[in-house]
N, C-alpha and C positions, 0 to 999 in steps of 0.2 A: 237323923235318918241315915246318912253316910255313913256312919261309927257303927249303926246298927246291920246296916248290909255288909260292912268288911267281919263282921265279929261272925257272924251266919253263913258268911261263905268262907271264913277261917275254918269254923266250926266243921262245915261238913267236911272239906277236906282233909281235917288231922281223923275226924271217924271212920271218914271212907279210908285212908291210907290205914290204920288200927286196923280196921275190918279184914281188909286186903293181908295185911300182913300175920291176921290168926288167919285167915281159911284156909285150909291149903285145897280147896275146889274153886277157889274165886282167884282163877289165873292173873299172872300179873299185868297181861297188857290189858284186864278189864278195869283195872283198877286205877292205871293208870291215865286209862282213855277217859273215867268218870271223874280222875283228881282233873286235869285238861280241862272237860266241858264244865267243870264247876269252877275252877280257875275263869276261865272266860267270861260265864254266865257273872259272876260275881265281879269281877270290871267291867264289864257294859254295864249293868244295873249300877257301880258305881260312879261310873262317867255321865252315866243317865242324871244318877240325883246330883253330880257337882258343875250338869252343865246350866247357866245361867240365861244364855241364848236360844235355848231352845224355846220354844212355845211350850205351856200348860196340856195344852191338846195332844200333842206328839209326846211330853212326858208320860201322862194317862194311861193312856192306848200302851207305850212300850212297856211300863211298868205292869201293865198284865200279860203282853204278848211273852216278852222274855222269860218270865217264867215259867211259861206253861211250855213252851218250845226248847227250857232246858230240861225238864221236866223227862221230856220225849228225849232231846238227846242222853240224857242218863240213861233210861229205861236201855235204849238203843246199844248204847256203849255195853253197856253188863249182858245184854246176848249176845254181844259179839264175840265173833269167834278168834283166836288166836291168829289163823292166819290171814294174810291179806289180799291175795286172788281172790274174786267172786264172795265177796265179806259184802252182800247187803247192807249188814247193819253198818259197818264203818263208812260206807257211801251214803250213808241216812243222815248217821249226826255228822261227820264232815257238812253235810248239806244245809242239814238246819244248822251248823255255827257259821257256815257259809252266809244263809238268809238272816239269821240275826246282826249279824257284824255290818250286813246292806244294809239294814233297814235301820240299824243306828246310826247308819255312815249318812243315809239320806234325810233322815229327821234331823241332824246337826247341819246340813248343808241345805236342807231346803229353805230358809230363813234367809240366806246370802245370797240364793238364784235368781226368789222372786225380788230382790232389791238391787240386782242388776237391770231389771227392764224397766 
């Protein structure tokens, strides 16, 4: 499963970058910002399947959350606009890589929390 999510997030990244570099209408910080949150999205979903400590239940659940909320961060990234004053969209998925990065930070630690009390 690990070999099959690093080959899939390899994948979109060399098409997105290709893509990026025929359009000349698909500006470069979009493409940039979409290699980024698929970078991301594809090491948390990797860290997810190689962590061994986690619970089944907190695997589960992230293994559909993350990718539906990278999903949204791409969509987010490619209407963004060039610049970064009052860029909505860059304050969107900055936010959701923000909330997925918590919520794998807190699925790997909550297993330790409850076995300090």
């Amino acid at each position: 499963m690990t070999k099959i999510i690093l080959l899939l997030g390899t994948l979109l990244i060399i098409t997105n970058t290709i893509i990026g570099l025929l359009l000349s209408n698909y500006l470069s910080f979009n493409w940039i910002s979409v290699d980024v949150v698929l970078f991301i999205n594809t090491l948390l979903l990797y860290l997810l399947s190689m962590n061994q400590t986690m619970s089944d239940g907190y695997k589960i659940s992230l293994s559909f959350i993350l990718p539906i909320l990278g999903l949204v961060s791409v969509v987010l990234a490619v209407l963004s606009e060039e610049e970064y004053k009052d860029n909505y969209y860059l304050i969107g998925f900055i936010t959701i890589l923000t909330i997925e990065i918590i919520l794998y930070g807190v699925a790997t630690n909550i297993k330790s929390i409850s076995e300090k009390k």
